[in-house]
C-alpha positions as CSV (number, residue, x, y, z in Angstrom):
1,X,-46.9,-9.8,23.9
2,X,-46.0,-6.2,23.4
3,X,-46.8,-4.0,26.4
4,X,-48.2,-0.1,25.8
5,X,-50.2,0.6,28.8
6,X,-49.7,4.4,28.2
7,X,-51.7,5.0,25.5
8,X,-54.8,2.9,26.1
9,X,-57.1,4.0,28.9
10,X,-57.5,1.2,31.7
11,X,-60.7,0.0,32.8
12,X,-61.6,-0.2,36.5
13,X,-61.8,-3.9,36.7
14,X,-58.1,-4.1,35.1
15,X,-56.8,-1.4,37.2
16,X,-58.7,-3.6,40.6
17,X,-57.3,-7.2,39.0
18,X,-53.6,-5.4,38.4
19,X,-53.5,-4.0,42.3
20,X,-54.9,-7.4,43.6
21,X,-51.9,-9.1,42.1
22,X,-49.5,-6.3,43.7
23,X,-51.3,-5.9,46.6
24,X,-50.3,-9.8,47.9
25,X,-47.5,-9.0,48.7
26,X,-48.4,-8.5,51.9
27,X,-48.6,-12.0,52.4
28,X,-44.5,-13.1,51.9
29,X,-44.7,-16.8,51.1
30,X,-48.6,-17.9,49.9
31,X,-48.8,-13.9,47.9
32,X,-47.6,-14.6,45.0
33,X,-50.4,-17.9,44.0
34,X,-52.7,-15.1,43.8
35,X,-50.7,-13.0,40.5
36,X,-50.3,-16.5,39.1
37,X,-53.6,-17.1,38.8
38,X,-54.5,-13.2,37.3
39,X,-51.8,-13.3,35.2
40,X,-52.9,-16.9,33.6
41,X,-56.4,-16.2,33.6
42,X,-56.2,-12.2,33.0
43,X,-52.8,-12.8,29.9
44,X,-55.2,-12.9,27.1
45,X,-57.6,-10.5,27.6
46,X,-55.7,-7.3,29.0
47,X,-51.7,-6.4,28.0
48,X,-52.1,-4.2,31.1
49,X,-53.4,-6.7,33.6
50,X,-50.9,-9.2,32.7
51,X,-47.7,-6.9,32.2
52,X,-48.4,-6.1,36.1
53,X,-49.0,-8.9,37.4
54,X,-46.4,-11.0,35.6
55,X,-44.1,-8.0,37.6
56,X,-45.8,-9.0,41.0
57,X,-45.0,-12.8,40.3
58,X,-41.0,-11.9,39.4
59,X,-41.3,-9.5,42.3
60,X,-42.4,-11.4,45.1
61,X,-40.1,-14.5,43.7
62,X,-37.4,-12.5,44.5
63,X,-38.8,-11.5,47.8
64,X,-38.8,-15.1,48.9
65,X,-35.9,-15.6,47.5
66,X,-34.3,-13.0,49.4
67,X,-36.1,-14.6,52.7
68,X,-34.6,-17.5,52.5
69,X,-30.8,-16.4,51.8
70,X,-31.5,-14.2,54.7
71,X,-32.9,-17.3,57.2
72,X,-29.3,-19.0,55.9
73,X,-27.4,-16.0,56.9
74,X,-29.7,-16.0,60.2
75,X,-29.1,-19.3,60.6
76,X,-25.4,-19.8,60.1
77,X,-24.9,-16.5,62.2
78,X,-26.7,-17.9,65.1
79,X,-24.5,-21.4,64.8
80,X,-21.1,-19.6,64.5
81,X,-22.1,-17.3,67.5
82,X,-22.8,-20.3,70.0
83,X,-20.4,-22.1,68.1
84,X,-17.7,-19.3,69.4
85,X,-18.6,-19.1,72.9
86,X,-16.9,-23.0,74.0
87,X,-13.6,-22.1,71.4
88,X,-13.6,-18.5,73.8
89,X,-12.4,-20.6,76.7
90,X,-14.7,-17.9,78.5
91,X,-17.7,-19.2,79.6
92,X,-18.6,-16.7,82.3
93,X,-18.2,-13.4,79.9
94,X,-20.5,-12.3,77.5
95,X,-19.8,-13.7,73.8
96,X,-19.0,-10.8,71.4
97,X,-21.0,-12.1,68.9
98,X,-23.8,-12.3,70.8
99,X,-26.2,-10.3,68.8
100,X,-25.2,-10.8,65.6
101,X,-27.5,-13.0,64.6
102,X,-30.4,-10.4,66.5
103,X,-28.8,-7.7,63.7
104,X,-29.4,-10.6,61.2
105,X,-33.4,-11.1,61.7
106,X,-33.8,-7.5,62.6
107,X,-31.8,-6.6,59.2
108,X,-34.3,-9.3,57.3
109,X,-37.3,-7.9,59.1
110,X,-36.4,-4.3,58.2
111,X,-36.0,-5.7,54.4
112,X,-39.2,-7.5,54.1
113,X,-40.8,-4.6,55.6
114,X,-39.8,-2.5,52.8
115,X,-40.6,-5.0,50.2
116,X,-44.1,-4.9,51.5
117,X,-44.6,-1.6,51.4
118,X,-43.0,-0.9,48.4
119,X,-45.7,-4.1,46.8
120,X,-48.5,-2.0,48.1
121,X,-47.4,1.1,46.5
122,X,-47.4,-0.8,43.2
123,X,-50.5,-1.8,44.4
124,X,-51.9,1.7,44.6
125,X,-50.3,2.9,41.3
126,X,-52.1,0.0,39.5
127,X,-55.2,1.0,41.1
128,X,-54.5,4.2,40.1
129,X,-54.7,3.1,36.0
130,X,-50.4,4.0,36.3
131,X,-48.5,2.1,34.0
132,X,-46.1,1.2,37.3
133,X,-42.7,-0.7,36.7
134,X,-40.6,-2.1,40.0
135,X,-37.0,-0.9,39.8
136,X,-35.2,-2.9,37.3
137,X,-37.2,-5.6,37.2
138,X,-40.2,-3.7,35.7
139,X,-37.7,-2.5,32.3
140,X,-36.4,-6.1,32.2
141,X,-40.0,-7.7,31.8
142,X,-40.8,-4.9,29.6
143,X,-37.3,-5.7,27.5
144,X,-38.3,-9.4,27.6
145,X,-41.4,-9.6,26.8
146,X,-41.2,-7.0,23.7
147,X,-38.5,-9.6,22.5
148,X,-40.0,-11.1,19.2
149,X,-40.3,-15.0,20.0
150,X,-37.5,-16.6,18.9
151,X,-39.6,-20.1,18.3
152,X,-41.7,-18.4,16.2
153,X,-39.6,-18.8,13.2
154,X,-39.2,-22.7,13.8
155,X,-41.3,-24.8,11.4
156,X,-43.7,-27.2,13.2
157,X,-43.7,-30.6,11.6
């Protein structure tokens, strides 16, 4: 699949099927069935469609991905914090660590935050008929999928 979105004009159902798929990103963890199922249905009949939502898949992978290394990070913050407090051998002061693992959730809050609005922004670019590519991930995609397939060449028997 080779992906030129620039020079083709987009139709207004691709440009509303390509924002759907960015646009779910407002919902973290069930979002990204919804690009999976434009991208599978949408692959074969528009290079534009599928180029951006195959981006919203990878992107909002990486945004649960992210949640989840963050809710271990929360997680093992708030242990070693309580944790601390018996080792202290001060029970009646207040535990320096205390809100470390507040700066934790409020750090992943801030982040998810941003993914979301940076998702609906792709959103609006797609609906837009943009050809819009997330940092770094959008050029990889476009790098991988330009990639001649390399199974291609393999005789079937």
């Amino acid at each position: 699949m080779s992906v030129n979105t620039e020079q083709t004009p987009v139709s207004q159902n691709d440009r509303i099927m390509a924002a759907l798929g960015h646009s779910t990103a407002i919902l973290p963890m069930m979002g990204v069935i919804a690009p999976i199922i434009i991208w599978a249905t949408q692959k074969d009949k528009s290079e534009y469609v599928a180029f951006q939502a195959l981006q919203a898949i990878a992107y909002q992978f990486i945004m649960i991905l992210i949640w989840f290394a963050g809710m271990a990070l929360y997680m093992g913050s708030f242990f070693l914090t309580f944790l601390t407090i018996p080792l202290s051998g001060h029970m009646d002061t207040f535990p320096v660590f205390f809100f470390v693992p507040f700066l934790v959730m409020g750090g992943m809050m801030f982040a998810m935050l941003c993914f979301v609005i940076y998702g609906l922004v792709a959103a609006v670019m797609a609906l837009q008929g943009r050809d819009f590519r997330y940092i770094i991930l959008g050029n990889q995609l476009k790098k991988y999928l330009a990639k001649p397939n390399q199974n291609a060449s393999i005789p079937q028997a």
